[in-house]
TORMI-764855 format. One record per residue: residue in three letters; x, y, z of N, C-alpha, C, O, CB in turn. Coordinates in steps of 0.05 Angstrom, whole numbers, plus 5000, padded with zeros to 4 digits. Glycine has a CB too. Example, Ala and Ser with C-alpha at 12.3 -4.5 7.8 and 13.67 -1.06 7.14 Angstrom:
2
Ala526448865156524649105156526449345156528549345169522649115181;Ser525749555142527349795143525850015157526850235161528249885114;
END
This chain:
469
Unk362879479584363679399557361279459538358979419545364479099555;Unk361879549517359579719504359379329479360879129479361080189481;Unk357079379466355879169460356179299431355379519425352879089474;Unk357779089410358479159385355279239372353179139379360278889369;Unk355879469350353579499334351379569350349279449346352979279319;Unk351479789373349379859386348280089377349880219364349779879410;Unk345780209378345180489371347180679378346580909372342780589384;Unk349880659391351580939393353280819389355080869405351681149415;Unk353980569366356280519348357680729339356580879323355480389326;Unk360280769346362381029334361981219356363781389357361381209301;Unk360181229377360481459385361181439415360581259430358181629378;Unk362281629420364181569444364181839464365981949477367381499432;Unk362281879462361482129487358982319468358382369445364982389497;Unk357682389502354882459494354082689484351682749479353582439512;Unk356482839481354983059447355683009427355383189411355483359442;Unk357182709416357082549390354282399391352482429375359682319386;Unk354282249415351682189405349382359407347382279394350981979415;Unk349182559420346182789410346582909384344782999370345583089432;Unk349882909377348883059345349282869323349882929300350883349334;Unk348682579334347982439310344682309317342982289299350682189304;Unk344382239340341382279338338782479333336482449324340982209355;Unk340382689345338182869332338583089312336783249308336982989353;Unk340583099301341583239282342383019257340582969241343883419295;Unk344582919253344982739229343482519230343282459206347682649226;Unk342082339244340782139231338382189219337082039205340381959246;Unk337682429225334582449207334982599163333282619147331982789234;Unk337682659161338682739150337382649122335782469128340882709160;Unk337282669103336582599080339682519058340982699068334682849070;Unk341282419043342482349038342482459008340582428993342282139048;Unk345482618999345782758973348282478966350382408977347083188975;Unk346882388945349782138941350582208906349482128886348481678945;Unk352782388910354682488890356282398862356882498840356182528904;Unk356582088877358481928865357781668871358381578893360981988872;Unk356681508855356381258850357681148823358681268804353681208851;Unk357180828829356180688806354480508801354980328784357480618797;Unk352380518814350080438813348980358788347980568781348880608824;Unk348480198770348180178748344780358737342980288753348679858744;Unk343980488724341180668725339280438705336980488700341581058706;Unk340880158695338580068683336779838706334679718702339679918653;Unk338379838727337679628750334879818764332879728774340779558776;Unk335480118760333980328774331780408755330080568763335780578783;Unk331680338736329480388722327480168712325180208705330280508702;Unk329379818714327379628701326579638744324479508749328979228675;Unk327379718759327079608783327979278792326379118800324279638785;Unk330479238788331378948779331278808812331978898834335078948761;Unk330078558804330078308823331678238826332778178805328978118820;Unk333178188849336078058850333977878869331977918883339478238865;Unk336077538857335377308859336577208884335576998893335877178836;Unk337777258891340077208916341477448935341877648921342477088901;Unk342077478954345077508977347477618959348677838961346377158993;Unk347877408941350677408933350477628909352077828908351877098924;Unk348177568890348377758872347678128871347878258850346977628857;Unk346778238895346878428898349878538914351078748909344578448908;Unk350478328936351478428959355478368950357278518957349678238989;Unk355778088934358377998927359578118898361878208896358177688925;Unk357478118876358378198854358578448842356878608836357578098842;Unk361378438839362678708827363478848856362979088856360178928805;Unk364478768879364878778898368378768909369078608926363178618905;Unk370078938897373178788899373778978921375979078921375778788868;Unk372379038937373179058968373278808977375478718986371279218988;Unk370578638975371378398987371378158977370377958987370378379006;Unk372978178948374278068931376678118933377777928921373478108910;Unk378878308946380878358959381578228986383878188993380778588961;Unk379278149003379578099023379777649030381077489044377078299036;Unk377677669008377177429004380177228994381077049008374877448982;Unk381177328968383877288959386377268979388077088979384477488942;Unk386077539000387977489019388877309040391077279050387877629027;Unk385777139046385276909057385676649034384576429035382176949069;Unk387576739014387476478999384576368985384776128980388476259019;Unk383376418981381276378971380976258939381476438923380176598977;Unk380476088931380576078906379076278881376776348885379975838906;Unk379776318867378376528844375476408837373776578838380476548811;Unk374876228833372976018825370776168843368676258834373875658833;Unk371676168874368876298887369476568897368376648918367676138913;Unk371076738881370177038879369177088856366677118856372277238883;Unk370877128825369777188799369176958783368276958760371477348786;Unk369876748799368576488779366076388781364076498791369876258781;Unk366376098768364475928762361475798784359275698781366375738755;Unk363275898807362075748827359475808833359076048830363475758850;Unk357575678841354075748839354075998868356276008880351375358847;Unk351976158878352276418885353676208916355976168925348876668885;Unk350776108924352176038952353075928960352675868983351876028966;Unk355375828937358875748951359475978950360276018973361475548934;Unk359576198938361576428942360976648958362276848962362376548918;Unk357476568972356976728997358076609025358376749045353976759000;Unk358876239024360076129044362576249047363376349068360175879042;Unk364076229024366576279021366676619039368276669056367276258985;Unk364776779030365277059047364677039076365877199091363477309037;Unk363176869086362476769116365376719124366776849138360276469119;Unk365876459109368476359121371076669130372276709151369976099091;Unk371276789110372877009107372577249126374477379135372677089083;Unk369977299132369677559148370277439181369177599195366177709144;Unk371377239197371777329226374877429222376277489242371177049253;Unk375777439196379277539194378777809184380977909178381577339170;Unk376378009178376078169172376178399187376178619176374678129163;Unk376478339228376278539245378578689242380878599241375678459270;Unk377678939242380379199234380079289214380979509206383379139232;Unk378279079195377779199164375279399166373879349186376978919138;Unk374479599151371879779146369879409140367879309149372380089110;Unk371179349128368679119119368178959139366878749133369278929095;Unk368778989163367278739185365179009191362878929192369778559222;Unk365379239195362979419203361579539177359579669182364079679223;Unk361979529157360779549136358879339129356579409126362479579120;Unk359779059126357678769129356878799155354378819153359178439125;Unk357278819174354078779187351678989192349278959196354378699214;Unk353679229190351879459185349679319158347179269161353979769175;Unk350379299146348779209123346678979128344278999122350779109102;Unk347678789138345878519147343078649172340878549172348778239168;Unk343878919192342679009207340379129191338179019189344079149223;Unk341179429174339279549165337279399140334779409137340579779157;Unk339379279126336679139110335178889115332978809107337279099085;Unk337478759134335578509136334078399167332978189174337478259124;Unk335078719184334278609210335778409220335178309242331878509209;Unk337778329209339878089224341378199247342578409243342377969204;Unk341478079271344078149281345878039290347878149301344078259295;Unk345477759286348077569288350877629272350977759251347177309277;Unk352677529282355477549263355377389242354977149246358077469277;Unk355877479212357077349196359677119201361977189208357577539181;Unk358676779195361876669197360376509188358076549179364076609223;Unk362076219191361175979180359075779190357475619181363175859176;Unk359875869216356975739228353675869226351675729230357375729261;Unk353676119219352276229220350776289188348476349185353176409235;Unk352976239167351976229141349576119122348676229102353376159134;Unk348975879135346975809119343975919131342075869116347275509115;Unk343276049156341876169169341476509157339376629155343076109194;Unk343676579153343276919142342876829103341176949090347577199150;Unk344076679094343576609071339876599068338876809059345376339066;Unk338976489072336676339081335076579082333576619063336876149108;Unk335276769104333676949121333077169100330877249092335377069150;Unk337277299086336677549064335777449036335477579015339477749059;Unk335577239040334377099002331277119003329877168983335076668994;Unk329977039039326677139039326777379042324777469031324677039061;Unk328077549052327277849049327577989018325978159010329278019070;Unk329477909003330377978979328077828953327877898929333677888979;Unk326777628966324177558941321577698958319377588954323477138933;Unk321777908975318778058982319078208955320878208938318478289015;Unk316978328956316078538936317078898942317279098928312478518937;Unk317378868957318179068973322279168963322979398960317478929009;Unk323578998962326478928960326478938930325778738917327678638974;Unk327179178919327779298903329879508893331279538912326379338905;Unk330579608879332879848880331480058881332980228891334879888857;Unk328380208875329080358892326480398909325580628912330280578880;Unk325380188919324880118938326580228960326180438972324679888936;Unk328980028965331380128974332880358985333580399009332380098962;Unk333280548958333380888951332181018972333181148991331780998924;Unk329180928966327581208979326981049013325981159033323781318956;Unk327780859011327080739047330480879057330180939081326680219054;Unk332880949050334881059061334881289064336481429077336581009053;Unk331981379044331881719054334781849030335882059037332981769103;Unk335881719004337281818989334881968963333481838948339481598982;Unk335282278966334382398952335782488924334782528902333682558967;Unk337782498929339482608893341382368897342482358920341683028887;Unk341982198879343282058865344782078838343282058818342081918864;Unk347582118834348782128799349981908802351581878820351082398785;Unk349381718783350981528780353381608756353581828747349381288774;Unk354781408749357581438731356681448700355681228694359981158735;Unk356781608683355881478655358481538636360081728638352581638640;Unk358581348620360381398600359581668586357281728592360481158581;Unk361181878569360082068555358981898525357882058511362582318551;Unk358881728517356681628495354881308497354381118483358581598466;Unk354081438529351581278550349881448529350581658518350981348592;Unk347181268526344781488503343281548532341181648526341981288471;Unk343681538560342481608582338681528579337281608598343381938585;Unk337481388557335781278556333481148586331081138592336881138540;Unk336381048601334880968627333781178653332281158672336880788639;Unk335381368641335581628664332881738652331081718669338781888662;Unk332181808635330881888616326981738632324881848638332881738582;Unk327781508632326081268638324981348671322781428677327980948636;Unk327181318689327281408710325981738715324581788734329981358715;Unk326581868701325582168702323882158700322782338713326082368689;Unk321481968682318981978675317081858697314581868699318781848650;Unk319181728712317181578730316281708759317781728778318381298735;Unk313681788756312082008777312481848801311681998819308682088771;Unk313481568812311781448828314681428845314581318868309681178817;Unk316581498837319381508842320281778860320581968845320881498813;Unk320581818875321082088881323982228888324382458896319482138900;Unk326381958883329182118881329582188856328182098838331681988890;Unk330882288853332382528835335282368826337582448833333082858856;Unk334882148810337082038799338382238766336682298749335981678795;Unk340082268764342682498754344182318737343582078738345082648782;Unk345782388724347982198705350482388715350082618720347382208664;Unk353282268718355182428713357282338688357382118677356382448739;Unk359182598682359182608664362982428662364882588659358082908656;Unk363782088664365881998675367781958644367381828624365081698696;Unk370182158650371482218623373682018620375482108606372782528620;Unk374181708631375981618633377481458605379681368601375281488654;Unk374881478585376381258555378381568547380781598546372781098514;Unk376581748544377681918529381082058530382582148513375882088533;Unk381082008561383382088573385881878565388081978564382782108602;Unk385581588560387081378557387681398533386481218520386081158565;Unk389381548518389681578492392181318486392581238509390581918486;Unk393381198473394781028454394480768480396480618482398381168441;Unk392180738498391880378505388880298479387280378462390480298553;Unk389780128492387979878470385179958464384679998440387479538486;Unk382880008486380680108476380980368468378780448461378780088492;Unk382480508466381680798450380780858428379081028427383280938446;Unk381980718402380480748381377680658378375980738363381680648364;Unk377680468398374080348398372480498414370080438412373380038410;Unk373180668430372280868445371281218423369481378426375180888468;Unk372981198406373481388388371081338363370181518349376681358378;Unk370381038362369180978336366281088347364781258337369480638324;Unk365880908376363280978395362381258395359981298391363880918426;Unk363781438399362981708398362481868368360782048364365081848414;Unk364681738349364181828331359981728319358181858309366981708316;Unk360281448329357281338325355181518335353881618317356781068340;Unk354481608362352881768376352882008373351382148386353081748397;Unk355382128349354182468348354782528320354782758310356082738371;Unk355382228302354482368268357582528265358082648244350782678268;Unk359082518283361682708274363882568270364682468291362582928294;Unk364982518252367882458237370182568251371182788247368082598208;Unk371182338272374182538277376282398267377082168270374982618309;Unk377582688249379782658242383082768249385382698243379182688223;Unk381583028268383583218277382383278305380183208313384083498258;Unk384583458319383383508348380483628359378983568378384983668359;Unk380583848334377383978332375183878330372983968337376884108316;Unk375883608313373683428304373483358342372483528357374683118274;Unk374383138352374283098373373783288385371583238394375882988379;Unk374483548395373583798413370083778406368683648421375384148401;Unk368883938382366883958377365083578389362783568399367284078345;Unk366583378386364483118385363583188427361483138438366882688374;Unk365683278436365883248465363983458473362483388491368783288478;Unk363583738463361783888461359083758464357483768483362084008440;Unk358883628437355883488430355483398451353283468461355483258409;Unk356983238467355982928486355483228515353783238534360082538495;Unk356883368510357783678546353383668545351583598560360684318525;Unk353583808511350083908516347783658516345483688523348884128487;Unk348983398507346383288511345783178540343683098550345983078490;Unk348583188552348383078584347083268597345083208610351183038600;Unk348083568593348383858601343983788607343083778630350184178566;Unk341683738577339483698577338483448587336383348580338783738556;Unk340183358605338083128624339983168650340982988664337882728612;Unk340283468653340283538682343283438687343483458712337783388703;Unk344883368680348083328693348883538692348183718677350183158681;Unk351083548714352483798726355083648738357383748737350383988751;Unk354683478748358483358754359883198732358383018723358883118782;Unk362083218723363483038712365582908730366483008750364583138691;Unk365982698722369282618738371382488725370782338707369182428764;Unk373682518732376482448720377582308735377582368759378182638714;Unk379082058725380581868749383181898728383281798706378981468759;Unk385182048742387582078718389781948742390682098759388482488701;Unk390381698743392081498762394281698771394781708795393481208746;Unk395981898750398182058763398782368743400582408727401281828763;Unk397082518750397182758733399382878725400182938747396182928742;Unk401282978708403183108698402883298685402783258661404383008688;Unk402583498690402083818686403583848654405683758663403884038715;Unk404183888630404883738609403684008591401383968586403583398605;Unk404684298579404284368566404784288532406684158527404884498577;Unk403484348514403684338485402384508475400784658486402884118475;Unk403084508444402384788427399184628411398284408418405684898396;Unk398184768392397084658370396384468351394284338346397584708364;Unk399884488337400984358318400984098331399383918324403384468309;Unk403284068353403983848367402383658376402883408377404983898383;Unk399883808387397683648400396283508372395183288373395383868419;Unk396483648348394583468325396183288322395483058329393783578296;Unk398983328309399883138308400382868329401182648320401183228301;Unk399782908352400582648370397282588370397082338367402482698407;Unk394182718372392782588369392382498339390682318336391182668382;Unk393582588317393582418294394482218289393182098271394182488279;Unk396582078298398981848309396881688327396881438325402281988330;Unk395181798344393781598350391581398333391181168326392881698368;Unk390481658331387981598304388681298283387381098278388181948277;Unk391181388276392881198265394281008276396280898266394181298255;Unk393280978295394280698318397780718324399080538335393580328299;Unk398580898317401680888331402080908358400280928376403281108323;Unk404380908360405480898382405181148402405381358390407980838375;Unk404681188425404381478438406381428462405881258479401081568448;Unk408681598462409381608488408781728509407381938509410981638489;Unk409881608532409081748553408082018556405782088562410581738565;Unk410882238549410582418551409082568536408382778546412182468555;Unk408182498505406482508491403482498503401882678499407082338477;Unk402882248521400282238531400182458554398082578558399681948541;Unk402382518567401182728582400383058567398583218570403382758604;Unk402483028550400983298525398283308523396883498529401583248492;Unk397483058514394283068499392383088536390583238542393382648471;Unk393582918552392182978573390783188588388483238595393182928584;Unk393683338590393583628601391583878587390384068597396583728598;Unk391883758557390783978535387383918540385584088539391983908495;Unk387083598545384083598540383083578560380683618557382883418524;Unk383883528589382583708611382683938611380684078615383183678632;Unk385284048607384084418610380984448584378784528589387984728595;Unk381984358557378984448549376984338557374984488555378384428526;Unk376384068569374584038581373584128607371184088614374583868578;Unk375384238623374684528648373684718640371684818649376884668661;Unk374784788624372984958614370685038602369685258605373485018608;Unk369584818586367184778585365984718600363584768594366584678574;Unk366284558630365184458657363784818662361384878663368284298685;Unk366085028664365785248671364185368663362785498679367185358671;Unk363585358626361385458616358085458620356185608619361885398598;Unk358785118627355785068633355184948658353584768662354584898615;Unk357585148684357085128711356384818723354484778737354885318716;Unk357684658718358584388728361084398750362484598753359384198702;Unk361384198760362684148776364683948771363983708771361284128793;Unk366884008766368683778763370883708791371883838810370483858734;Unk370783388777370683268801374383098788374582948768367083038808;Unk375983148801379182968795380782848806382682948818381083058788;Unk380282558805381282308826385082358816385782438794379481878815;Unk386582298836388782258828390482058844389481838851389782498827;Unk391882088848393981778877393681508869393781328885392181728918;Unk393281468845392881168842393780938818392380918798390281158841;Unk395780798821396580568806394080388804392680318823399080418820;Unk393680328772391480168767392280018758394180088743389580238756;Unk391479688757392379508751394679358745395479248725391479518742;Unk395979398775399179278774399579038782401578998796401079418788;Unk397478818774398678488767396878458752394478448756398978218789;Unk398578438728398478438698397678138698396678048677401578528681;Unk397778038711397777678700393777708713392177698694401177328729;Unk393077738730391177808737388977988723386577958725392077868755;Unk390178168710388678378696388078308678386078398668389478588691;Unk389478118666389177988635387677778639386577678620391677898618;Unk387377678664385077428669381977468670380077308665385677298698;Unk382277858681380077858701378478118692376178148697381177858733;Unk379978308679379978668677379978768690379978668712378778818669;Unk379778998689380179208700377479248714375279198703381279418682;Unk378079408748376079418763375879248782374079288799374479408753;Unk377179098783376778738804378678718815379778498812376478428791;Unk380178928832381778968855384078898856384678728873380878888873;Unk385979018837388078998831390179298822391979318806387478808813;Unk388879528841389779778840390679848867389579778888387679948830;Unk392680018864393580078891394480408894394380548874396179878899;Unk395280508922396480798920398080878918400180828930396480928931;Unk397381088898400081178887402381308902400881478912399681338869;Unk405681388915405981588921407681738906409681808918406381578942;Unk407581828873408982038868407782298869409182478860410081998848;Unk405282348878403682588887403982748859405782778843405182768917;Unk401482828861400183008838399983348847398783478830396782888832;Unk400783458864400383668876400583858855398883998844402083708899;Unk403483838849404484078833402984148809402084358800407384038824;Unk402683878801401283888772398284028778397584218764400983548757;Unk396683918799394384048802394384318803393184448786393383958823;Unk395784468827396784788830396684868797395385068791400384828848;Unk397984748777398584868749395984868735395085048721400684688732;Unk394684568744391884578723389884808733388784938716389884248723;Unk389484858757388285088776388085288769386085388761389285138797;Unk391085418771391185658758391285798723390686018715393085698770;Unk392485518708391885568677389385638683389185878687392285318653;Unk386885488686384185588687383585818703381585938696382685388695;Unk385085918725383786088737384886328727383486518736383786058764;Unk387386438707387886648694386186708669386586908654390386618688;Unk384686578667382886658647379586568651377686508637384186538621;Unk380086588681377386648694376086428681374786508661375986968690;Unk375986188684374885938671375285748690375285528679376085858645;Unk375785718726376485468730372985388741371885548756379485448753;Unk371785178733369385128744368985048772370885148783368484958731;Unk367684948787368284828809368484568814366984398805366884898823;Unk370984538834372884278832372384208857371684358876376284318825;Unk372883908857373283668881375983608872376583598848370983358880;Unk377183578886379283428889380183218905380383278928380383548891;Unk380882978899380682758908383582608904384782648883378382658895;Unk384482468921387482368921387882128937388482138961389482568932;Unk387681928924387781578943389681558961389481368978388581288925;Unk392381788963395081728977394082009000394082248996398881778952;Unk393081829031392181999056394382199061393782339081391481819083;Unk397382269050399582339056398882689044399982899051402082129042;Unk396882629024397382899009395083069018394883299010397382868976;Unk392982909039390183069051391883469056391183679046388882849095;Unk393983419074394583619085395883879058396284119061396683499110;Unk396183779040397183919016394784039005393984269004398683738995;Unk393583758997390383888977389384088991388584298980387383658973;Unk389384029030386484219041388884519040387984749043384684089086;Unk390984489037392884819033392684909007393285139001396684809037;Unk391684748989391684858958389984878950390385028930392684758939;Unk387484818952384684898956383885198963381985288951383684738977;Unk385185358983384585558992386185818979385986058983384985499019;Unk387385708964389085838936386986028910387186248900390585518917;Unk384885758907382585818892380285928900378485778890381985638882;Unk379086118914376086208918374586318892375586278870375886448941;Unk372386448896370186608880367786738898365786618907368886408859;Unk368487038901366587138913363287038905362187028883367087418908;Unk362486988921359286918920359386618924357186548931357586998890;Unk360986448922361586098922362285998949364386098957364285998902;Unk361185828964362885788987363985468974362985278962360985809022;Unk365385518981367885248976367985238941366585078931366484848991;Unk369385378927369085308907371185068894370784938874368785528896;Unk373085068910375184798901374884688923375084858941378684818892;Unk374284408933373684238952375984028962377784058945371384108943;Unk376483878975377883678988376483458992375883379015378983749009;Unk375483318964374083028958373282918991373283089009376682758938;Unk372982688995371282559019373582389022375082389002367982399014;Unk374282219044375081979033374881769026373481579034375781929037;Unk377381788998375981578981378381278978380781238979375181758946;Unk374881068974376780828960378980748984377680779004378680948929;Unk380580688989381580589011382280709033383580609052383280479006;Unk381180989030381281199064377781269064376981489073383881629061;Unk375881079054373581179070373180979083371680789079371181279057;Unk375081029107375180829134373880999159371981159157378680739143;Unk375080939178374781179211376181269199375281429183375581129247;Unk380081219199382081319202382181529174382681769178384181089205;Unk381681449153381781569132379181839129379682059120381781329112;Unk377281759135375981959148375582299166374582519165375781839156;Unk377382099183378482289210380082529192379682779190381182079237;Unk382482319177384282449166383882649161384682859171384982389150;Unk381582559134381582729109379883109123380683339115379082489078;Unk377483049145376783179158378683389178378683629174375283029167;Unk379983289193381583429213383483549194384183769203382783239237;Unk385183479166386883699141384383839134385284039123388883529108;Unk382083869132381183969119379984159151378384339144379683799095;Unk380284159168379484289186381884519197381684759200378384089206;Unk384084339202386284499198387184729177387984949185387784329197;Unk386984679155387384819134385484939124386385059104388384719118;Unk382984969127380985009104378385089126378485169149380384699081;Unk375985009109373885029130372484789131371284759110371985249127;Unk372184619146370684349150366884409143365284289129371484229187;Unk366684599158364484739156364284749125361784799126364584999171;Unk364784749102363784789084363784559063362984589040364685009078;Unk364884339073365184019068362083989048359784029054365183789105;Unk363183909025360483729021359983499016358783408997359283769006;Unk360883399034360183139049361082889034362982869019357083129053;Unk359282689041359682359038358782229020356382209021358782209056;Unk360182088998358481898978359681608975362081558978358482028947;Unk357681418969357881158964360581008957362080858969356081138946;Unk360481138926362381078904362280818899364180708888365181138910;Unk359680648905360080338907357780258885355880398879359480178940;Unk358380028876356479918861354379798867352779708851357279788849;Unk354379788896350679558902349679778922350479968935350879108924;Unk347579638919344679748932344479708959342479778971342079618922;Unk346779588972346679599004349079749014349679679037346679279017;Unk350379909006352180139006350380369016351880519029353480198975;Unk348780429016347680749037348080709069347780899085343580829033;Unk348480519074349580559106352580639112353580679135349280269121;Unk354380649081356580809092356181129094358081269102358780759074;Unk353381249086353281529096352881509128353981679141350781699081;Unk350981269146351181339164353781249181353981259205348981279171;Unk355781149161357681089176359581319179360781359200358680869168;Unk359881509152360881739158359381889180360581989199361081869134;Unk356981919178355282119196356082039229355882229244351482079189;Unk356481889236357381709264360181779260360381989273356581319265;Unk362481739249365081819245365182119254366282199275365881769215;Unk363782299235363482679241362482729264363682909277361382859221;Unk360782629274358982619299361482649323362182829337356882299301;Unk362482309320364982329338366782479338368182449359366182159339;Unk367582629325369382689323368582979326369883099344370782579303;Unk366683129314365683389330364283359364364183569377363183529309;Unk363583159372363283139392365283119414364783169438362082999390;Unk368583019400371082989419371383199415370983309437373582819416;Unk372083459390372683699403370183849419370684089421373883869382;Unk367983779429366683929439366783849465366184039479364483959429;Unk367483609482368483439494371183579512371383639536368883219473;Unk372783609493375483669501376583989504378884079507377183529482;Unk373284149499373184449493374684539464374184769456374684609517;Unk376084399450376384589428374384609408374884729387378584529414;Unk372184519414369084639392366884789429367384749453366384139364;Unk365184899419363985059431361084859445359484749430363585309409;Unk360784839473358284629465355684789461354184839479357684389488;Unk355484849437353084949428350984829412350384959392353785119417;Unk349284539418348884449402347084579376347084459355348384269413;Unk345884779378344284979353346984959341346784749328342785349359;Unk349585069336351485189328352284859311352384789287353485369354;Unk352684759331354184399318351584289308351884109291355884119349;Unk350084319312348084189301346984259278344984149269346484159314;Unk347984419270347084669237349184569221348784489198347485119240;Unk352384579236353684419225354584189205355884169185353884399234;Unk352783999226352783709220350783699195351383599174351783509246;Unk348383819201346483789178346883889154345383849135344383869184;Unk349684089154350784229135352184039116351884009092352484439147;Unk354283869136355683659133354083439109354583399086356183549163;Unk351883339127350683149112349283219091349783079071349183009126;Unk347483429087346083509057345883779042345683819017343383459060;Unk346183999068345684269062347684219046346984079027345584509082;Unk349884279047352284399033352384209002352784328981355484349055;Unk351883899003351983938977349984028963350484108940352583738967;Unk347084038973344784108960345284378944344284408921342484128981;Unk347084598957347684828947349084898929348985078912348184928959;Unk351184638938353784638924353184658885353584818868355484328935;Unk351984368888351684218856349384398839349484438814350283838858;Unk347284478856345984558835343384308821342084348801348484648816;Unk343384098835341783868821340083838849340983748870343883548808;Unk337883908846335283988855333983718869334383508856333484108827;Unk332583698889331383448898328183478897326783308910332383378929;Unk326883678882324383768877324583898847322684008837323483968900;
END
């Protein structure tokens, strides 16, 4: 019986574990997609507690917590930190099967040297233990960073972030990752909900430009493309819950973003007009100034309304979508690629049903000299599990080339999230090690082992273009 959480955790025969010990674990870490906040990374912020790095802003297991009945009070409420780190003790021995029973202790292992189980008996002991490790001097963010061996970091920025902190961070010699801004287009896209006009006033504030018509807005989005474009960003990303491919003219498009301007009413099909129109122009500027765009799709956001209005948006109350975005994508693809403008794309889809579609429609789009230039996202958000993993890898192996994968990112908000790269890296491992195992991979470890390291950093290092020197 193998002993939970051992050095060959995930791996299940012995050329998974040689090509994660001596090939992926020494790996250096390209983390793509966060949300890491950059002002925590630049004042170097003290977290006072367990709970406040590891619980808040956490609706993975703020999802999990709730499902156990849990009262709100000790997830997003009032309650002082460590009732609501008991409260997650109490909750995690119902967590086995979840990513989060091997996600928390992975976490309790690498940073705090723990290896006891999280529960209730054991709570006020790990409480205790990561609150003295977390007041050393040492326990820092990016302290942290550079002890995981994460060399390029983009966190999420609004497009009228003044990126001031990044700015801060760049200056600092004594730092040696390579923290990035990306460029996250999500107010802009939400045309006739509630923050838009205040979203609209914000940008109008940060670039001196008056919008009154679509151009006005085109040109303000420009402004924000070059000043990101001069502190080194190169990815943007789009979370559009259910894309609808939605042509419009000119005329039509001023007028429905003028009706907004003016706080009217926008219908549906209206919002997909303005949608469609201002990602394709904003692809195309991605294209101009060789960025990488990045487009989440599969996902219902905030569907208990009684909840959302208590709590907002973000605090685990989104789920997957299945009316599939395929078609519409194939359309946005090629509008851009007939006029030789599509930039390079991730594609990303919360519903695991459509892996096998994306990794067939992907291979639709190349560019001599580019390897992978439209991608098949990682898995994300509720498939970066094993299973979801496996998935997203074996469609993309089937259909495409796995080999040209660029790889694994966070997507999480705290600072003890870099052990899900080694959890992917242990996941790939196994799983190139079963086909090498079962003969359908070659056992060559030079060959798989160029691979893997491809897997983990080469490929995005090449990919993005955002430099770790």
């Amino acid at each position: 019986m193998k002993k939970f959480l051992d050095e060959d955790f995930l791996l299940y025969s012995e050329p998974a574990r040689e090509l994660y010990h001596r090939y992926a674990q020494k790996m250096p870490i390209y983390d793509y997609h966060c949300h890491l906040n950059p002002i925590d990374i630049a004042e170097n912020r003290r977290f006072n507690n367990i709970t406040e790095i590891w619980l808040s802003g956490d609706h993975y297991k703020w999802r999990a917590m709730r499902y156990c009945g849990i009262d709100e009070v000790y997830i997003t409420g009032s309650a002082d930190d460590k009732e609501k780190f008991i409260k997650w003790a109490e909750t995690m021995p119902y967590c086995i099967g979840n990513p989060l029973y091997h996600w928390t202790h992975l976490e309790l292992k690498r940073y705090f040297n723990i290896d006891i189980l999280l529960n209730p008996d054991t709570a006020d002991e790990i409480w205790e233990e990561c609150n003295r490790i977390i007041r050393s001097d040492r326990f820092t963010p990016r302290n942290l960073i550079e002890k995981f061996g994460v060399r390029v970091l983009c966190t999420a920025d609004d497009p009228v972030d003044s990126l001031i902190y990044h700015n801060i961070i760049a200056d600092n010699t004594q730092f040696g990752t390579k923290v990035f801004p990306s460029f996250r287009l999500d107010q802009v896209m939400n045309i006739g909900t509630k923050g838009f006009l205040t979203w609209i006033s914000k940008l109008m504030e940060v670039t001196g430009i008056r919008i009154e018509c679509i151009e006005d807005l085109k040109e303000a989005l420009i402004n924000r493309l070059e000043y990101f474009n001069n502190f080194g960003c190169k990815i943007s990303d789009h979370s559009i819950s259910n894309l609808t491919y939605t042509i419009t003219n000119e005329d039509e498009i001023q007028d429905i973003f003028r009706k907004a301007l003016g706080n009217g009413e926008i219908s549906g099909v209206n919002a997909e007009k303005y949608k469609t129109y201002i990602l394709l122009f904003l692809a195309r500027e991605y294209a101009r100034l060789d960025w990488t765009m990045q487009l989440r799709t599969g996902v219902i956001r905030n569907v208990n309304t009684r909840m959302h209005n208590l709590l907002g948006p973000d605090t685990g109350f989104d789920t997957i979508d299945e009316r599939g975005s395929i078609y519409s994508l194939s359309k946005v693809l090629n509008n851009l690629e007939e006029t030789d403008q599509l930039p390079k794309t991730i594609l990303y889809c919360l519903n695991p049903k459509e892996n096998e579609a994306l990794a067939a429609l992907i291979g639709c789009f190349s560019q001599e000299g580019v390897s992978g230039k439209v991608q098949l996202g990682p898995g994300w958000w509720f498939n970066d599990n094993i299973r979801g993993m496996e998935g997203q890898m074996m469609a993309l192996g089937d259909n495409g080339l796995l080999s040209k994968f660029v790889g694994m990112v966070t997507d999480s908000r705290s600072f003890l999230s870099f052990t899900r790269h080694e959890y992917f890296r242990r996941v790939l491992c196994n799983l190139l090690g079963t086909w090498i195992e079962n003969g359908k991979a070659p056992n060559d470890m030079g060959l798989m082992g160029n691979m893997v390291m491809d897997l983990c950093w080469n490929n995005a290092y090449n990919y993005f273009g955002l430099k770790a020197d």
